[in-house]
C-alpha positions in Angstrom: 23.6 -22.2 -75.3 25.2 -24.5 -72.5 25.0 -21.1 -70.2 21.0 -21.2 -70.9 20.7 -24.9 -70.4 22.6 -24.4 -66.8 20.4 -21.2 -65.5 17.1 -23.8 -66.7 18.0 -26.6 -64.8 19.3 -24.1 -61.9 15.8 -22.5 -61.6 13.9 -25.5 -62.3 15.7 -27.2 -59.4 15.4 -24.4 -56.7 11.8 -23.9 -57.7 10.6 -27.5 -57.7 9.0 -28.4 -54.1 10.8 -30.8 -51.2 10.6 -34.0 -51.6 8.2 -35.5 -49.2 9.9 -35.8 -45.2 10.4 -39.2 -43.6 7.8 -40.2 -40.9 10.3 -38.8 -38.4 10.8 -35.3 -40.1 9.1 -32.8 -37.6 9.7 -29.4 -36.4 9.2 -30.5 -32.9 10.5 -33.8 -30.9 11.0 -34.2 -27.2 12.1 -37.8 -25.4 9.4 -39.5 -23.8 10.1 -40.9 -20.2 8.4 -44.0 -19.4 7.7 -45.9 -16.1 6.9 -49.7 -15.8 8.0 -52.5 -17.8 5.6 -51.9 -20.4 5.4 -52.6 -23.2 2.2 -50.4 -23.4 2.7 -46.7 -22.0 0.2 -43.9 -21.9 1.3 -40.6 -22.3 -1.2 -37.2 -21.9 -0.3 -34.6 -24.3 0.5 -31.2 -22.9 -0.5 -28.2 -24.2 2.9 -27.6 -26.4 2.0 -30.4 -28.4 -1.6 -29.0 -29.5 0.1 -25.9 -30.1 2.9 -26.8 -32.1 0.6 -29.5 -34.0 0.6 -29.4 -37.7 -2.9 -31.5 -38.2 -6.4 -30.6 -36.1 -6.5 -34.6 -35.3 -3.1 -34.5 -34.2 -2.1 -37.7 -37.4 1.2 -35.5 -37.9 2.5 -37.3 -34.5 4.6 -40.0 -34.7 6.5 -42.2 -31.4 10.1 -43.3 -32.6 12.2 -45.6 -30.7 16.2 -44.9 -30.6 16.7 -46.7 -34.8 14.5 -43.7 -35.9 11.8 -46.9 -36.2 8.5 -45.4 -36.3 6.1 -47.5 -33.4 2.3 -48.0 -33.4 0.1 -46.0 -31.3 -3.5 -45.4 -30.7 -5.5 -42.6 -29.2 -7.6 -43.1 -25.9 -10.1 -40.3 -24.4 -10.3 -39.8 -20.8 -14.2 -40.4 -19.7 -16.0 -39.2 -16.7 -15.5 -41.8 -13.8 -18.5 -43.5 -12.0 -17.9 -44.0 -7.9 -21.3 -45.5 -6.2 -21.6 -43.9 -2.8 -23.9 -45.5 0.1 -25.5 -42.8 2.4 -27.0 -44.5 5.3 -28.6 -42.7 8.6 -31.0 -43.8 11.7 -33.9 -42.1 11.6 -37.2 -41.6 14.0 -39.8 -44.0 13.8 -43.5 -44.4 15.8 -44.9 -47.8 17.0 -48.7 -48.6 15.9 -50.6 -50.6 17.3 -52.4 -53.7 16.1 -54.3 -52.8 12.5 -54.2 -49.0 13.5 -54.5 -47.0 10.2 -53.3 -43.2 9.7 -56.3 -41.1 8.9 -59.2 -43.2 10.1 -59.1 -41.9 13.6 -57.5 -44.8 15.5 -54.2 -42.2 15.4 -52.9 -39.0 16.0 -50.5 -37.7 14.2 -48.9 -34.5 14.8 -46.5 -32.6 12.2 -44.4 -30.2 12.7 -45.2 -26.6 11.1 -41.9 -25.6 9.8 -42.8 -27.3 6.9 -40.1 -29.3 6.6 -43.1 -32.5 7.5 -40.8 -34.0 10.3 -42.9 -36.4 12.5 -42.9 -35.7 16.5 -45.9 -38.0 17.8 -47.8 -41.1 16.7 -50.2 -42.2 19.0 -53.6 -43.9 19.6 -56.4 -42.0 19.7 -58.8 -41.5 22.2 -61.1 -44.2 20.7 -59.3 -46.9 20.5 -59.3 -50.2 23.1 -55.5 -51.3 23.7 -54.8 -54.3 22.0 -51.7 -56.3 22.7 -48.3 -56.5 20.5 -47.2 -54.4 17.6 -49.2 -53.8 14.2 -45.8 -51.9 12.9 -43.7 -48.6 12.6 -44.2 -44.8 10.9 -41.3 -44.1 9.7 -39.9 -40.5 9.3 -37.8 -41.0 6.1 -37.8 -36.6 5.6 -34.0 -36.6 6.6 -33.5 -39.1 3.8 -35.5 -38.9 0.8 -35.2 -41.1 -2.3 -34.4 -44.3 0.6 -33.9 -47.4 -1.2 -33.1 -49.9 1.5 -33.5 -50.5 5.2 -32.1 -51.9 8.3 -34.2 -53.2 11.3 -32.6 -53.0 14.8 -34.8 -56.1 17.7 -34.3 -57.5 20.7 -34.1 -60.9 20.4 -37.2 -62.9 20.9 -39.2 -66.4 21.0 -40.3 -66.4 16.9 -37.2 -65.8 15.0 -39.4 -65.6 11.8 -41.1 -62.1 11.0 -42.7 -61.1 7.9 -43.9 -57.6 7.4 -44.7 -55.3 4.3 -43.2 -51.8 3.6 -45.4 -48.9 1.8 -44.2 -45.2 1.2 -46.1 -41.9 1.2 -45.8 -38.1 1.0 -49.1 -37.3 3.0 -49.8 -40.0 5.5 -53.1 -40.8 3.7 -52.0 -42.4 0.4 -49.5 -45.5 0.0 -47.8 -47.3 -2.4 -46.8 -50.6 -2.0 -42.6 -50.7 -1.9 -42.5 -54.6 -0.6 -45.1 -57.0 0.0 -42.7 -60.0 1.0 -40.3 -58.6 3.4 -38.7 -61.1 6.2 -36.5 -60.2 9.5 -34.8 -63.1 10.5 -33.0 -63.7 14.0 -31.7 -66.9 14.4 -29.3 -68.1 17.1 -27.7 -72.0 17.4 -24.6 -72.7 19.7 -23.7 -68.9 20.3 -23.8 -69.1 16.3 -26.4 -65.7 14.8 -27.9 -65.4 11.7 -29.4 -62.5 11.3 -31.3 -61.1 8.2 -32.4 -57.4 9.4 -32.4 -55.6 5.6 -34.7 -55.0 2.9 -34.1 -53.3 -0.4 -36.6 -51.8 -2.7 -36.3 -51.0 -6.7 -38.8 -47.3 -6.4 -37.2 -44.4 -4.3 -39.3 -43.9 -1.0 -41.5 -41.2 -0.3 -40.9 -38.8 2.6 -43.1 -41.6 5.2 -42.6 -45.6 5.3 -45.1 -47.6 6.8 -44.4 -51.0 7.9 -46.7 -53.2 9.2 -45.9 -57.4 10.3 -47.7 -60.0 9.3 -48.1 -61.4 12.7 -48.7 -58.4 15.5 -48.8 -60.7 18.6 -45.3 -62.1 17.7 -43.8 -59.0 16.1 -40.3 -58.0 17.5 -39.5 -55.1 19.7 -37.7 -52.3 17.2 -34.9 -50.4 18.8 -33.8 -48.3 16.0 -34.2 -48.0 12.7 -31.9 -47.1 9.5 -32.9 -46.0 6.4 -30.3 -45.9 3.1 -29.5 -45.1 -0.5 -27.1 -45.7 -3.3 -26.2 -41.8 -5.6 -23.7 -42.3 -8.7 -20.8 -39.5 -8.1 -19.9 -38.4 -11.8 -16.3 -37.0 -11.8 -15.4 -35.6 -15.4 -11.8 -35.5 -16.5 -9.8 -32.7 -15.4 -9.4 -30.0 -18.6 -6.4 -28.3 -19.7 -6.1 -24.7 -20.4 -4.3 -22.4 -21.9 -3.0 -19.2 -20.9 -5.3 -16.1 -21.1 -5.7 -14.8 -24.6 -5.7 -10.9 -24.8 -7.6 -9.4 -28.0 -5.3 -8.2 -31.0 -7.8 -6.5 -32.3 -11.0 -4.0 -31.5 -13.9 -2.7 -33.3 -17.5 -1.5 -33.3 -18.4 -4.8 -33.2 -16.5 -6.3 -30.6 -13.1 -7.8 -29.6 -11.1 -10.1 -32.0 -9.3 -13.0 -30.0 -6.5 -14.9 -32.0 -6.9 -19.1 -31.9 -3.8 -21.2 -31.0 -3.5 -23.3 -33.4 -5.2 -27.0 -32.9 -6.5 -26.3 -29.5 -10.1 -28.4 -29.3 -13.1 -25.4 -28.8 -14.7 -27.6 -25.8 -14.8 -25.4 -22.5 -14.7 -21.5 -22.7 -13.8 -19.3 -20.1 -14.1 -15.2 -20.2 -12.1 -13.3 -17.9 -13.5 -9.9 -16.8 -10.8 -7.2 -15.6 -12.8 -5.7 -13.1 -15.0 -6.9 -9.9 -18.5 -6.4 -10.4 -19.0 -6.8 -13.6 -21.7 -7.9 -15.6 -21.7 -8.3 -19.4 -24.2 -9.8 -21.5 -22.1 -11.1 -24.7 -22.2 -12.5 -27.9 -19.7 -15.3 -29.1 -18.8 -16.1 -32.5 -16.3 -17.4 -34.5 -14.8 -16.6 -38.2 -15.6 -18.8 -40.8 -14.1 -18.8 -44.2 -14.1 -20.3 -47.4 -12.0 -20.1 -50.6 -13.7 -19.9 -53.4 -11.3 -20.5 -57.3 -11.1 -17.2 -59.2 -8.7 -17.7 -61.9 -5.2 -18.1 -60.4 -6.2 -16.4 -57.0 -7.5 -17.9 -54.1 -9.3 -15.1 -52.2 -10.8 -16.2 -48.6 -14.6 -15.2 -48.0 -15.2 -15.0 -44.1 -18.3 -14.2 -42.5 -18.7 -14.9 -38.3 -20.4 -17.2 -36.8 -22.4 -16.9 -33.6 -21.4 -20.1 -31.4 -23.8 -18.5 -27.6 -24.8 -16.2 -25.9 -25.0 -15.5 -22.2 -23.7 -13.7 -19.6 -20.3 -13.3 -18.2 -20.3 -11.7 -14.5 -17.6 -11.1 -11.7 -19.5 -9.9 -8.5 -18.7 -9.4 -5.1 -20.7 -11.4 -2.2 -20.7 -11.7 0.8 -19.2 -15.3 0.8 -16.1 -14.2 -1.6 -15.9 -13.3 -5.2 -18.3 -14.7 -7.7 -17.7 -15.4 -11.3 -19.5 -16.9 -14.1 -18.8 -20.6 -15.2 -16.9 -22.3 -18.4 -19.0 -21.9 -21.5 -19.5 -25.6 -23.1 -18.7 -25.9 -27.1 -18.7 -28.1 -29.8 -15.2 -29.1 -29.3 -13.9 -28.0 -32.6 -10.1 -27.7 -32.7 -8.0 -25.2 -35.7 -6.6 -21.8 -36.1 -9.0 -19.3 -36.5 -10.4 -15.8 -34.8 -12.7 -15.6 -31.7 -15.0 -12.2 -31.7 -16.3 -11.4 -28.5 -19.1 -9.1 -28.8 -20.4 -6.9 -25.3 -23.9 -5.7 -25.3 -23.1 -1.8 -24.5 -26.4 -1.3 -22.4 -25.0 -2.9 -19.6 -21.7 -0.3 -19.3 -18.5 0.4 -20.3 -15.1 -1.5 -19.7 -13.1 1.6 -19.8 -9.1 0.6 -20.9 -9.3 -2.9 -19.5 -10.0 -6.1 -21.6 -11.6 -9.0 -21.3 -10.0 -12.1 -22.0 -10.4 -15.7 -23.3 -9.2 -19.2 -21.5 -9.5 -22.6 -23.7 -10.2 -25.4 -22.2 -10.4 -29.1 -23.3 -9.7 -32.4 -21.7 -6.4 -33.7 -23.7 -5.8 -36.7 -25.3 -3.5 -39.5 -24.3 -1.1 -41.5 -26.6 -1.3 -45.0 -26.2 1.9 -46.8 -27.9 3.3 -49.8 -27.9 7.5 -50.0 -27.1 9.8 -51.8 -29.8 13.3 -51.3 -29.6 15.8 -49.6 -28.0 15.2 -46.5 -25.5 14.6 -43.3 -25.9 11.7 -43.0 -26.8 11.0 -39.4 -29.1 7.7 -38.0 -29.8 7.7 -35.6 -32.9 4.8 -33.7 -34.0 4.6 -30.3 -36.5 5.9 -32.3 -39.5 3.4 -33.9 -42.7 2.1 -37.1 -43.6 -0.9 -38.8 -43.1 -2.4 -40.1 -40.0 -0.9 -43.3 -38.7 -2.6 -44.4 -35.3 -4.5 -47.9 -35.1 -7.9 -48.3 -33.5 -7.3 -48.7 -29.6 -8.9 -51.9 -29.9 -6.5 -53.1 -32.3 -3.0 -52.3 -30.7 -4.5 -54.0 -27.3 -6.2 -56.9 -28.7 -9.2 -58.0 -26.6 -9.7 -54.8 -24.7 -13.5 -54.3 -24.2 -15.1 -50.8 -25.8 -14.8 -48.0 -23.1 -11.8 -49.6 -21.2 -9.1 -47.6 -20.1 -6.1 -49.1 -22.1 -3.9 -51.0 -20.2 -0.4 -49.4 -20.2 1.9 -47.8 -17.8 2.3 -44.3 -17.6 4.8 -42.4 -19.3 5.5 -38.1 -19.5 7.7 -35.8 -22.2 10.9 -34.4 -20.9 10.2 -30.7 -21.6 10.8 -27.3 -19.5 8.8 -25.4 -17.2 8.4 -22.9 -20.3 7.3 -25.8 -23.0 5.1 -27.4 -20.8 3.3 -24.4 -20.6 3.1 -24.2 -24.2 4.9 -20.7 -23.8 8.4 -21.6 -25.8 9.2 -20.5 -29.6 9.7 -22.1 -32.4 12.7 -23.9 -33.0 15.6 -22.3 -34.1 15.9 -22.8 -38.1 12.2 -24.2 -38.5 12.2 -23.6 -42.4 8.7 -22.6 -43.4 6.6 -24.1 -46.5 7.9 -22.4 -49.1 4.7 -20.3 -50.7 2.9 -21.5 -53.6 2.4 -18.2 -55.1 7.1 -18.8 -55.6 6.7 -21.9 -56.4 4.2 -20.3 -59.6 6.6 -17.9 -60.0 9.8 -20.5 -60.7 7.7 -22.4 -62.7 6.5 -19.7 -64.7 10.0 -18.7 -65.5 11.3 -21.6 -66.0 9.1 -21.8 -69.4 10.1 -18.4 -70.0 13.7 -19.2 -70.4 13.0 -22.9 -72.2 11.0 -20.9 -74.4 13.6 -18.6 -75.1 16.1 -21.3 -75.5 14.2 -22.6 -78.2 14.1 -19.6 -80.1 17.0 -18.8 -80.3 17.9 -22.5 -81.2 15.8 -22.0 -84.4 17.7 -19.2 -85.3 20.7 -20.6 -84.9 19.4 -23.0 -87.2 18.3 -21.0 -89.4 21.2 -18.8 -89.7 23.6 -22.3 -90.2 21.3 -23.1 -93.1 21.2 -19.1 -94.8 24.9 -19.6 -94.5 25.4 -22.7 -97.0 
């Protein structure tokens, strides 16, 4: 009997599940170098990280200091950055004289044919007396579309007070007003010069400007003229990538890409084998869901079309040509990519395409506590532990980069890449189809324990 109780415990014991790891239990860790005094560091994730991730929102990482003390941290999402850039040129402008009006017949204008409507002469026509001064300038703004502000060049003169109005067209026959109360100011006191030469307007100019002073028989003498505008450069953060995925598998329908595991589904790039190339495709991507059937959990999978388009690789004159990243939901987990080749356009032959991911990686905002090093572990369980970014750097405005020197992991040339293998004696979740099994046979034996108590019992009562 004391033989049965031993083999219950014993197989109740190795069948029972782990206990639940400490915060720092993970498959992977690597030290974290930092730079600055901190105590805030940033560091971007490489690609191992993803990889070797055990949750799609990355809550399995944790930052440790050299106590094993687990330390706060927050995510942060690189954005596009915004750079204003000034563009500024001289351009060509035509003096008119004294209420001279384009299209009446007091001028003659003469445009060039290449259709490009560059101005070459603005004149007075034949009709018209001379009258003295300056009504005011046609300016060519066809090198600069879009102008929103511009600069006067004058020789100095008597009235240092000029007012003037600026109107825009495409056609030299219909204006819009861009500013009614313009002013070019030249003063000059005790070799002292104030000068106010600008003007800045809120609607884009048309491809003709048309400025005309207040005061023709004072109006300065215009030596040149500049026209300018302000354009938004948008740079978007720079994506990571992984290494080209060959297809493990092919059929009639296409070739079957396998996912690394937690890499975000946001940029897409198919590499064709061959130059001159060009495949109409099909992407999808395999869903599945389990569905209860007694004991058994049997996966249902159907695919899922995420585009279409075209991939191409072509030869030109001005180098090789190749189709851009595809753009996706951003979706990160496991899973199968099927790439499906629409055979009217041709055959592959023994080459394969294959599959780059790309996403722009998160970066690790913590805060430092303790001694150095610093360890960041991922792969392990447990529930996401990262704060609101707000809320590790109190009073940081929504949108603002945190601020927090940087910091990098200490890996090698092969983990960085996200090439290297899993750690010597990872143990793997034991399966839950074993753990069924123990447990099963656990009440097997306790059962038969029993029985053959109550016929010991039995048999001790028979026997008085």
């Amino acid at each position: 009997m004391k033989a049965l109780l031993a083999l219950l415990l014993g197989l109740l014991v190795s069948g029972a599940p782990a206990a639940e790891p400490r915060p720092g239990d993970a498959l992977h860790r690597a030290e974290i170098v930092t730079t600055g005094t901190g105590p805030f560091h940033r560091l971007p994730l490489p690609l191992t990280v993803y990889q070797g991730a055990a949750r799609a929102d990355l809550g399995d990482l944790r930052v440790l200091n050299a106590q094993g003390e687990v330390l706060p941290h927050a995510w942060w999402c690189p954005e596009a950055t915004r750079a204003e850039r000034v563009q500024q040129s001289q351009v060509p402008f035509f003096p008119l004289p004294p209420a001279a009006e384009p299209g009446t017949g007091a001028l003659e204008v003469y445009v060039r044919r290449q259709g490009d409507g560059t101005l070459v002469a603005v004149r007075p026509g034949r009709e018209m007396a001379p009258v003295p001064g300056t009504g005011g300038l046609i300016i060519d703004a066809t090198r600069l579309p879009g102008a929103q502000f511009l600069h006067l060049s004058a020789a100095a003169g008597p009235q240092p007070w000029h007012a003037y109005t600026l109107e825009s067209s495409d056609d030299l026959e219909h204006w819009l007003m861009l500013k009614g109360d313009a002013l070019f100011v030249q003063l000059e006191h005790q070799g002292q010069q104030l000068e106010s030469a600008g003007s800045r307007w809120s609607t884009p100019a048309g491809r003709y400007l048309r400025l005309r002073w207040r005061d023709p028989a004072t109006a300065p003498r215009v030596e040149a003229v500049s026209l300018g505008r302000n354009s938004q450069e948008i740079t978007p953060p720079e994506p990571l990538w992984s290494a080209p995925l060959a297809p493990q598998d092919e059929d009639a329908q296409g070739f079957v890409y396998e996912l690394p595991a937690q890499l975000p589904l946001e940029q897409l790039r198919i590499g064709l084998p061959q130059l001159n190339l060009l495949l109409p495709y099909t992407l999808q991507r395999e869903q599945c869901q389990r569905r209860e059937q007694r004991l058994r959990r049997q996966p249902a999978c159907i695919w899922q079309t995420l585009a279409r388009g075209v991939a191409y690789r072509l030869q030109s004159g001005a180098g090789e040509v190749e189709s851009g990243a595809l753009q996706l939901d951003g979706t990160a987990g496991a899973g199968r990519l099927r790439l499906r080749l629409d055979a009217a356009a041709g055959l592959l032959g023994t080459a394969r395409p294959t599959l780059q991911i790309g996403f722009v990686p998160r970066e690790l905002v913590f805060l430092a506590r303790g001694a150095a090093p610093y360890t960041l572990t991922w792969g392990g369980s447990g529930l996401p532990a990262d704060l609101p970014l707000g809320t590790l750097q109190p009073g940081l405005a929504p949108g603002q980069p945190p601020l927090a020197a940087p910091a990098s992991l200490a890996l090698t040339a092969a983990e960085a890449s996200g090439t290297q293998a899993a750690p010597p004696g990872a143990a793997s979740e034991p399966s839950p189809w074993l753990l069924r099994g123990a447990l099963l046979l656990g009440l097997l034996v306790l059962g038969l324990m029993v029985r053959a108590l109550l016929l010991q019992m039995r048999g001790a009562g028979g026997a008085k």
